[in-house]
N, C-alpha and C positions, 0 to 999 in steps of 0.2 A: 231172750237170754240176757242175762246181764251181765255187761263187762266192767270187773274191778281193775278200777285207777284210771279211769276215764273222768278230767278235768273241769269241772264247769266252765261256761265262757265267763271270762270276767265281768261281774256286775256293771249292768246297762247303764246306769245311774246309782250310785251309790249316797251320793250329796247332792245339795242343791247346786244347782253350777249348770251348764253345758256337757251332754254325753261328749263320750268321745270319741264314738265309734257312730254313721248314721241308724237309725232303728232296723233300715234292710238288710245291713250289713250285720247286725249283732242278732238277729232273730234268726238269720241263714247259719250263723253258728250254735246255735239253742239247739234249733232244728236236727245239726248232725250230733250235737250233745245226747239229743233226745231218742236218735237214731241209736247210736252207740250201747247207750243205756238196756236195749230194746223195749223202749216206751211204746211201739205199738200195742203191745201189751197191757199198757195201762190204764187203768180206768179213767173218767173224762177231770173227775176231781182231782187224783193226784196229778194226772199234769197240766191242771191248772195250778195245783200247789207250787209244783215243780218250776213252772214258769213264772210265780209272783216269787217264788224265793231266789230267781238267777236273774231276775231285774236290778234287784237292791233296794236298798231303803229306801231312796228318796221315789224310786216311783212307782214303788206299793204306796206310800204317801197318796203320791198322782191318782192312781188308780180308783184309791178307792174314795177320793174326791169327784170321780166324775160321776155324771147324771146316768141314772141307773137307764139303760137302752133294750125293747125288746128284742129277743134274739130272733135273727134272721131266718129263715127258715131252712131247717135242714145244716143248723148253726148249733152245737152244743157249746156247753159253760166255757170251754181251753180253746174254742177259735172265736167267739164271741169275746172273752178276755183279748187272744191276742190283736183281734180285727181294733177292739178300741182303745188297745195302746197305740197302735198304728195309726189310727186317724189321731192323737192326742201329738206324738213327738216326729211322724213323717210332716214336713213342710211340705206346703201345697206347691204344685209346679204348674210353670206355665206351659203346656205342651206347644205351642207356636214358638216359643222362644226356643222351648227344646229344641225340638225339630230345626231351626235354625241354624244353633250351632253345632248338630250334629251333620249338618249340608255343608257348612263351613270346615270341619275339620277334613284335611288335604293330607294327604302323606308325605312324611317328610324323605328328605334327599335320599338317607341313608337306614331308611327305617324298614324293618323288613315288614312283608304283607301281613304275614300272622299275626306282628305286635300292633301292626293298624288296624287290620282285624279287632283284636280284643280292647282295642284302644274304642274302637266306634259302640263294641257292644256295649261297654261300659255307658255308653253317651246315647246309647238306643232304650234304657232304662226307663228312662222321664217322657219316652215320644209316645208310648200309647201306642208303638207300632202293632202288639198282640201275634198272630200269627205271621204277620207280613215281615216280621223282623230280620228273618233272614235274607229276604229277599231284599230290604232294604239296606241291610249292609253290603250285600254282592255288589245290588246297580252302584252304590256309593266308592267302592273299588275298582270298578271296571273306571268310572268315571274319573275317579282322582289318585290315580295310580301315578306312581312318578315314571313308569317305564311305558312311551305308546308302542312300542312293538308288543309290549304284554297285551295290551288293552286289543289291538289287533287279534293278538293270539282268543282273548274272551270270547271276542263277540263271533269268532270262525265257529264257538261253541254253541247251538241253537238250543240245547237243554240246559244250559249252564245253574249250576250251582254254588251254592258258599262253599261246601265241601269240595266239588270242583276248582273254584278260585283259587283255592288253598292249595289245591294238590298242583295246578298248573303254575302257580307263583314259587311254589316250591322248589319244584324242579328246575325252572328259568333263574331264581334266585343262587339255587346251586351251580348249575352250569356257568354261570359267572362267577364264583369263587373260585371253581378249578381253573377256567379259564386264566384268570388273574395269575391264580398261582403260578399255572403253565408258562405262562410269559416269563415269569419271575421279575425281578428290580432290571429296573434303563442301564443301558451298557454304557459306562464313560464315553464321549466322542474320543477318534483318535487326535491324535495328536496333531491336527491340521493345520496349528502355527506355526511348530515346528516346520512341516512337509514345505507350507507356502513360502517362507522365507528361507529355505534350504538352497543354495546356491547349486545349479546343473552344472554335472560335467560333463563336459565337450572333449573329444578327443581331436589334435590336429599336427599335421605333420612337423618338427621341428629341425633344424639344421644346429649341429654343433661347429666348434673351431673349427674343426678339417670338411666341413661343408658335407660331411656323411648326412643323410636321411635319419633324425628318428622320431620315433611315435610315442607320445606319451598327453598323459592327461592336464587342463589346463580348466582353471573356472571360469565360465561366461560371465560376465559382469549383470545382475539383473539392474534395469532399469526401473 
């Protein structure tokens, strides 16, 4: 079906210069472009058209400078196109360094689980982890969680999950917010310089002129 007034993504490269968006990020857009459009529909040439024309100038330029490559198999002309823009403007990564500092990011004080969560997947991109990915970002929050009574809570879990991780961080993370609120803001101390330096009344017998009894109050002297 085709939907009118659905936007192309803003050209990938328009000039010579620097994209400015990475080529993962701007093809994952094409993609729902293409989706919207109902390009499953379309023939293999028009979206290959469709996708040299939502590049931009400069790198339908690129394109069609590069060395003509047989297609892979069970590759037509629109994923053949897209596979060797991908290998031309994606940078090559080092999966060991990846992986590194994907080991190295910790969750911070105040950062909630989900946002460390999507903070690691982002970082799980470049490791080559493939199907293990989720499993890798679980063990990486059980591990560098900032709360060990959560981390406790995990591991009591023998089937655990990212989807689990999520749902038990959740709950723990809210039951600390009510919590909080419940207490509400510290209660002023009382007034205990007052209290301390408040001089005790003593009551003791007194005698007037006519040597009568009376009773009345009198201040202790604090030492």
């Amino acid at each position: 079906m085709n939907v009118e007034g659905v936007s192309p993504p803003t050209p990938f490269l328009a000039r010579p210069g620097k994209p400015a968006l990475p080529w993962s990020d701007w093809i994952f857009s094409f993609h729902n472009y293409l989706t919207a459009l109902g390009g499953e529909a379309y023939s293999t040439e028009r979206k290959t058209a469709l996708l040299l024309h939502c590049v931009g100038a400069e790198a339908q330029r690129v394109y069609r400078t590069l060395p003509v490559q047989p297609r892979r198999e069970d590759e037509d002309e629109f994923h053949a196109a897209e596979r060797q823009l991908a290998e031309f403007y994606e940078p090559q990564v080092n999966v060991i360094a990846e992986r590194f500092f994907f080991r190295q990011r910790r969750q911070e004080s105040h950062e909630p689980t989900a946002d460390y969560v999507a903070a690691l997947r982002r970082l799980a991109v470049n490791c080559s982890f493939g199907q293990m990915t989720d499993a890798m970002i679980r063990d990486q929050v059980v591990e560098a969680t900032v709360h060990p009574i959560l981390r406790e809570r995990f591991l009591q879990d023998k089937g655990l999950t990212l989807d689990r991780v999520l749902e038990i961080a959740e709950a723990f993370e809210r039951s600390r917010r009510e919590a909080t609120a419940m207490a509400g803001p510290a209660r002023p101390a009382a007034d205990g310089a007052h209290r301390q330096h408040q001089e005790p009344t003593v009551w003791r017998l007194e005698f007037d002129a006519d040597s009568s009894p009376t009773r009345g109050p009198t201040t202790a002297a604090v030492a």
